[in-house]
C-alpha positions as a Markdown table, in Angstrom:
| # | Residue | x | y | z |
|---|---|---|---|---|
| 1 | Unk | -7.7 | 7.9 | 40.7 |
| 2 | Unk | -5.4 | 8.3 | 44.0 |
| 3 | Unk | -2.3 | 9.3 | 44.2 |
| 4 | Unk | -0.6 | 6.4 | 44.4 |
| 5 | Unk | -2.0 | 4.5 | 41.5 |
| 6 | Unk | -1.5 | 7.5 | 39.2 |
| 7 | Unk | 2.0 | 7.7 | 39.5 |
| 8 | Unk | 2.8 | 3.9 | 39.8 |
| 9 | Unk | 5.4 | 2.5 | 37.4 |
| 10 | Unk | 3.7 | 1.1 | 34.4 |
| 11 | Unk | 4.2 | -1.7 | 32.6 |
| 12 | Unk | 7.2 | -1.7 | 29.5 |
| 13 | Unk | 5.6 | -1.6 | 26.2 |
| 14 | Unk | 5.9 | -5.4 | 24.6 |
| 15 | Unk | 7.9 | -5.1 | 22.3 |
| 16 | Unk | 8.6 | -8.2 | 19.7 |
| 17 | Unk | 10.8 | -6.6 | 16.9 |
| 18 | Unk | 13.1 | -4.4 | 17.4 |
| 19 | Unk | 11.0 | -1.0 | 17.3 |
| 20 | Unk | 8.7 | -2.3 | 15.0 |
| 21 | Unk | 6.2 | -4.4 | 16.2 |
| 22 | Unk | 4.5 | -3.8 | 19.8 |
| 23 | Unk | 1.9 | -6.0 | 21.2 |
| 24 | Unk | -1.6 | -3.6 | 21.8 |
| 25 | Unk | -0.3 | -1.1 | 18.7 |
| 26 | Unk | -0.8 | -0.9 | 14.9 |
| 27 | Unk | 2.0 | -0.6 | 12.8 |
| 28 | Unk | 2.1 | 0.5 | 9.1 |
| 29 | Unk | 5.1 | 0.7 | 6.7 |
| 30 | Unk | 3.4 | 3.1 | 4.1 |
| 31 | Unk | 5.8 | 3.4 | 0.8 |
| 32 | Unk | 4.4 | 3.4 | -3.4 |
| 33 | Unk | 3.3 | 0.7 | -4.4 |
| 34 | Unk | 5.7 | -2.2 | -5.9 |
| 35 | Unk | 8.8 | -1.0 | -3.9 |
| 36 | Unk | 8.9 | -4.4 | -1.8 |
| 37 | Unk | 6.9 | -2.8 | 1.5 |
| 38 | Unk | 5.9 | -6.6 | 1.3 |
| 39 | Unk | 9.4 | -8.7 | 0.8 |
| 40 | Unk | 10.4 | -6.2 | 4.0 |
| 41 | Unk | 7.5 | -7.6 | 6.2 |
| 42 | Unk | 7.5 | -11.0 | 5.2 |
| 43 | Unk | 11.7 | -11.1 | 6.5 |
| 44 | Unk | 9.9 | -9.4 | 9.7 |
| 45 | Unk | 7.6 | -11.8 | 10.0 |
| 46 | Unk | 9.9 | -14.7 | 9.5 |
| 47 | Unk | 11.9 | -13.2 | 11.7 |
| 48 | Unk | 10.0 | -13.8 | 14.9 |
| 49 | Unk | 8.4 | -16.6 | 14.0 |
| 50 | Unk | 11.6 | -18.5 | 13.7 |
| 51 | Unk | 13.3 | -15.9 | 16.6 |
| 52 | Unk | 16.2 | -15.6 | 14.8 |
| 53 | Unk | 17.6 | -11.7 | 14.0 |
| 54 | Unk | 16.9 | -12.0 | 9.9 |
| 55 | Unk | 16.6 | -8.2 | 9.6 |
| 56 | Unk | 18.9 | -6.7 | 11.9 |
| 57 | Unk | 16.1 | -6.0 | 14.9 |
| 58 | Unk | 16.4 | -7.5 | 18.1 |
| 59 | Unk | 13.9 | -10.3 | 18.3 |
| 60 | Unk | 12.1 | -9.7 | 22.0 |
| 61 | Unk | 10.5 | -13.2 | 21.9 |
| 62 | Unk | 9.6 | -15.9 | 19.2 |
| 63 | Unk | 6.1 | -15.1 | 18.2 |
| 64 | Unk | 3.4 | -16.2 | 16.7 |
| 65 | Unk | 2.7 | -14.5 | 13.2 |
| 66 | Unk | -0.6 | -14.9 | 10.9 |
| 67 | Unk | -0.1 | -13.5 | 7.4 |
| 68 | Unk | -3.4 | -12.2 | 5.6 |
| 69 | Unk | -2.7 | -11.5 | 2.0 |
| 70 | Unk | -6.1 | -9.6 | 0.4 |
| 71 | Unk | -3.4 | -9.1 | -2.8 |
| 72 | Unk | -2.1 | -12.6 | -3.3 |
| 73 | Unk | -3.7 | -16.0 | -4.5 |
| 74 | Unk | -2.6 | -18.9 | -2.0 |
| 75 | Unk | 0.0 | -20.4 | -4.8 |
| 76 | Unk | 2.2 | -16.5 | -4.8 |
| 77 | Unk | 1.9 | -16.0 | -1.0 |
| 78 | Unk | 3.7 | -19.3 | -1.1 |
| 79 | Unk | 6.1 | -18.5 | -3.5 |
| 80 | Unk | 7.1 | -15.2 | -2.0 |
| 81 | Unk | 7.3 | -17.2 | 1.8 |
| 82 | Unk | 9.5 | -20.0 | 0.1 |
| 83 | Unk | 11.6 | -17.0 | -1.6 |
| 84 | Unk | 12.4 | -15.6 | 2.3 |
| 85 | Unk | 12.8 | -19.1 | 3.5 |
| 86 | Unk | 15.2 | -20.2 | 1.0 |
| 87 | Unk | 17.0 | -16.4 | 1.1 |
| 88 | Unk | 17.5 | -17.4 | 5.0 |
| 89 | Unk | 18.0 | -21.2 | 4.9 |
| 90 | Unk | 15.0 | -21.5 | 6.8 |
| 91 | Unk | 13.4 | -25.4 | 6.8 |
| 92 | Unk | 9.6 | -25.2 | 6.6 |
| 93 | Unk | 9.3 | -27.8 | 10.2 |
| 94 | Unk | 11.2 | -24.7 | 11.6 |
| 95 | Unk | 7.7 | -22.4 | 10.8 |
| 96 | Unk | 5.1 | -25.4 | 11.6 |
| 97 | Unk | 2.7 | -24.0 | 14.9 |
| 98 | Unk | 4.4 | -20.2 | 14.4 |
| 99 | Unk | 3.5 | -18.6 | 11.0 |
| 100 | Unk | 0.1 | -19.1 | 9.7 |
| 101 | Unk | -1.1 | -17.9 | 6.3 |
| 102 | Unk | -4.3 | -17.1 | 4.7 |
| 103 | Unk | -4.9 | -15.9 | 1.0 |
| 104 | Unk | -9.1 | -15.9 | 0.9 |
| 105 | Unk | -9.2 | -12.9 | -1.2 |
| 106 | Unk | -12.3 | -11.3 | -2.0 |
| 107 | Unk | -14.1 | -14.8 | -0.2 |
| 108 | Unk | -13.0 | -13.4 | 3.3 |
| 109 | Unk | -15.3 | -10.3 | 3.1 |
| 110 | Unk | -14.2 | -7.3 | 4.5 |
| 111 | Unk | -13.3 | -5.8 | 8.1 |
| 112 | Unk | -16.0 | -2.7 | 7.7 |
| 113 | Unk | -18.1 | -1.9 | 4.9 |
| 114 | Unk | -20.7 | 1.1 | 4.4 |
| 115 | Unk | -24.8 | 0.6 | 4.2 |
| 116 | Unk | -27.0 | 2.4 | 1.8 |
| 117 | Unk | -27.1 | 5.0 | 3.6 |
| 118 | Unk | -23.1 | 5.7 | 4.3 |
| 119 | Unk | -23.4 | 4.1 | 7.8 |
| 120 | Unk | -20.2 | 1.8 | 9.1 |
| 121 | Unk | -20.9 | -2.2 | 9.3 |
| 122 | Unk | -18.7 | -4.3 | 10.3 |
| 123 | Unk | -17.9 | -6.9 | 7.8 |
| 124 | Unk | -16.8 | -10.6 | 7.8 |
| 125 | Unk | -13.2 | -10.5 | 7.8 |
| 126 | Unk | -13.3 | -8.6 | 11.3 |
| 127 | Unk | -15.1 | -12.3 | 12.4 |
| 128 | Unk | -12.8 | -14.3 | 10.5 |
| 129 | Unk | -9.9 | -12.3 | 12.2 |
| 130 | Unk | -10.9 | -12.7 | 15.9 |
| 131 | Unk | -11.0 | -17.0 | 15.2 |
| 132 | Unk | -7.8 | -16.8 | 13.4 |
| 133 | Unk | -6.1 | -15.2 | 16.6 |
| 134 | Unk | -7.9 | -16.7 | 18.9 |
| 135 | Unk | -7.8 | -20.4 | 17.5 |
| 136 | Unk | -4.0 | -20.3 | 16.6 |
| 137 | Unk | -2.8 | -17.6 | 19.7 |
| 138 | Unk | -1.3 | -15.2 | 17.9 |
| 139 | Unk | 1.0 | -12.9 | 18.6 |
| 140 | Unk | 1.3 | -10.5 | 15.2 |
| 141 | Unk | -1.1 | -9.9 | 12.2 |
| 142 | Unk | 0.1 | -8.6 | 9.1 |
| 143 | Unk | -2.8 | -7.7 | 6.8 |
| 144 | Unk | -1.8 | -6.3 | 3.7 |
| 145 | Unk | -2.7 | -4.5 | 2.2 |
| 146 | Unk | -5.0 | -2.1 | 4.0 |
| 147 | Unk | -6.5 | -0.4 | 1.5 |
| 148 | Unk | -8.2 | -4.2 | 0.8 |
| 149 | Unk | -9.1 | -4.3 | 3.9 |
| 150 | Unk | -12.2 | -2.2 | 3.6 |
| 151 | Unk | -14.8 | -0.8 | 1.2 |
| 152 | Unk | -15.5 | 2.3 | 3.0 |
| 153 | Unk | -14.7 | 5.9 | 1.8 |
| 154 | Unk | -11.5 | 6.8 | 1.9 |
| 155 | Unk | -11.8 | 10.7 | 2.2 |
| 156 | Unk | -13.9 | 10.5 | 4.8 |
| 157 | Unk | -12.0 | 10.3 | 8.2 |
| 158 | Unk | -14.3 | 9.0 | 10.6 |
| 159 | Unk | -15.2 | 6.2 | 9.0 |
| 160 | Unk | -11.1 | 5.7 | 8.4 |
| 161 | Unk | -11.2 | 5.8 | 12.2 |
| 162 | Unk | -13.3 | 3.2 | 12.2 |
| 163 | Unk | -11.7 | 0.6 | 10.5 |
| 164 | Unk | -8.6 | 1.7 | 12.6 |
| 165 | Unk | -10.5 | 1.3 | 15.4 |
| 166 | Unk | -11.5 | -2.1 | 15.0 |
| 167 | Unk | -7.9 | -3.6 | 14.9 |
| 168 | Unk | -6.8 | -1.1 | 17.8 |
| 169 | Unk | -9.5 | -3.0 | 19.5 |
| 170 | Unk | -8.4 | -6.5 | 18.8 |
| 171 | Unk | -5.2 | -5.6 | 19.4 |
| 172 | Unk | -5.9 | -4.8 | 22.9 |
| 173 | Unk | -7.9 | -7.3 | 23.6 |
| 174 | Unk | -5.7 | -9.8 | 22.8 |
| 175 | Unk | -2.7 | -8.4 | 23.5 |
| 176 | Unk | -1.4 | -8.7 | 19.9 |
| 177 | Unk | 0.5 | -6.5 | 17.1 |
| 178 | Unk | -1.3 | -5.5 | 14.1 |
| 179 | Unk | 0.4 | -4.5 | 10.8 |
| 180 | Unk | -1.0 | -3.2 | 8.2 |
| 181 | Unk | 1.2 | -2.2 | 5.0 |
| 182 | Unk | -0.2 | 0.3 | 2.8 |
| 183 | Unk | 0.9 | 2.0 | -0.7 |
| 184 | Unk | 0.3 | 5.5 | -1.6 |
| 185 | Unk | 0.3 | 5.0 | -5.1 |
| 186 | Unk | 0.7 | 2.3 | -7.6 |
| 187 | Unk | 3.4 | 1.8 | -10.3 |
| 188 | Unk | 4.7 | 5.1 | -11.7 |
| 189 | Unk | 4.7 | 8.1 | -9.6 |
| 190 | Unk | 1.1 | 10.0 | -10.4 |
| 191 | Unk | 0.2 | 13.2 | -9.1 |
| 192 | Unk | -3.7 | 12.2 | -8.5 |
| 193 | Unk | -3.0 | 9.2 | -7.1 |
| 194 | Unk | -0.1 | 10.2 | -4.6 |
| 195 | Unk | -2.3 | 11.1 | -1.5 |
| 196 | Unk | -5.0 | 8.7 | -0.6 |
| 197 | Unk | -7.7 | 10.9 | 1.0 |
| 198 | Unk | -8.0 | 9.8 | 4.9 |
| 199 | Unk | -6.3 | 7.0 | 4.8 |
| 200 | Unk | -3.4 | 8.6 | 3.9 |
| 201 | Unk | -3.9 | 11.2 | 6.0 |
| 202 | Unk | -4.3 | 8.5 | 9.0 |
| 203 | Unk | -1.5 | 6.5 | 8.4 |
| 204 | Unk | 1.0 | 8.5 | 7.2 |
| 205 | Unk | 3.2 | 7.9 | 9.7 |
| 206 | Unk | 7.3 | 6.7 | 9.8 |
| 207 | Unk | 7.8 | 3.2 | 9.7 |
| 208 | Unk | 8.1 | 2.0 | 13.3 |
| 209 | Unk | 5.3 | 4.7 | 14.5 |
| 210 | Unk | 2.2 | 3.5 | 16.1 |
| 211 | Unk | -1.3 | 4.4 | 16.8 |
| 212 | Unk | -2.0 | 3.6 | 20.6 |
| 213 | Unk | -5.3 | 1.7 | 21.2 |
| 214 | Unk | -8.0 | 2.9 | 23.0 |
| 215 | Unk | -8.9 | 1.4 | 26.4 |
């Protein structure tokens, strides 16, 4: 690399919300389960798709958000989105072509699974994921929770990394945000449950940290 180009400005970081979201980042607001890690990041996510400042973060731009629920049925991802509308006064026409939701459950596979020999696959949902952003230009993807996400082992960190590593490269290639919530442990506070093998290891990270993607 010269000289020149090595030390030339580079470009901001995109920013959409506040610290939050960045385009060509995941994101991950990791908490125990039931605390409302969701209710936060579906104000977030109304948030920019309406541009208005709902959560006390600057909005950068009005952005395009797709909402995959792998824990809801279609009929309570709707309740809880009409819940933060009518919390906000926010009119449904004001969300039509800017957030786009998707409750397929167990139906929209998976982004990585394992073969029988412990080997990573790439599963459907990473497919069904690409269209979705592709066909609808989106700017943000909020997949919660993560832990659905994929049927691979947990404890074992590279194949963690490769799950990770899938999104980091969507998010790059598009340009996009990637969220993915996760809970450490369910319900009441348990002691063998607390610390999720790699993945907790991976993405225990302060809300608002990121992991850059690879080029």
């Amino acid at each position: 690399m010269e000289r020149r180009e090595r030390y030339r400005r580079p470009p901001p970081r995109g920013w959409l919300l506040g610290n939050t979201f960045c385009r060509r980042f995941l994101s991950s607001l990791i908490r125990d389960g039931g605390v409302g890690k969701t209710a936060v990041r579906y104000a977030q996510a109304l948030a920019l798709a309406t541009g208005r400042d709902l959560t006390g973060e600057h909005v950068f731009q009005r952005a395009r958000v797709l909402i995959i629920s792998l824990a809801d049925d279609a009929d309570e991802l709707r309740r809880r989105i009409l819940a933060a509308r009518l919390h906000f006064n926010i009119p449904a026409s004001d969300l039509d072509g800017w957030l786009f939701l998707s409750s397929s459950g167990a139906a929209a596979g998976k982004l990585m699974t394992t073969d029988q020999k412990g080997r990573a696959v790439l599963g459907q949902l990473a497919i069904h994921l690409e269209t979705g952003i592709v066909a609808n230009k989106i700017d943000l993807v909020l997949l919660d929770p993560f832990v659905k996400s994929h049927s691979v082992d947990e404890n074992l960190n590279s194949l963690i990394d490769d799950v990770a590593q899938v999104l980091s490269d969507l998010a790059a290639k598009y340009d996009i945000a990637i969220d993915l919530p996760h809970h450490i442990s369910k319900g009441v506070a348990d002691p063998g449950n607390a610390n999720r093998g790699a993945a907790q290891a991976r993405w225990s990270m302060p809300a608002g940290s990121y992991r850059r993607s690879r080029q």
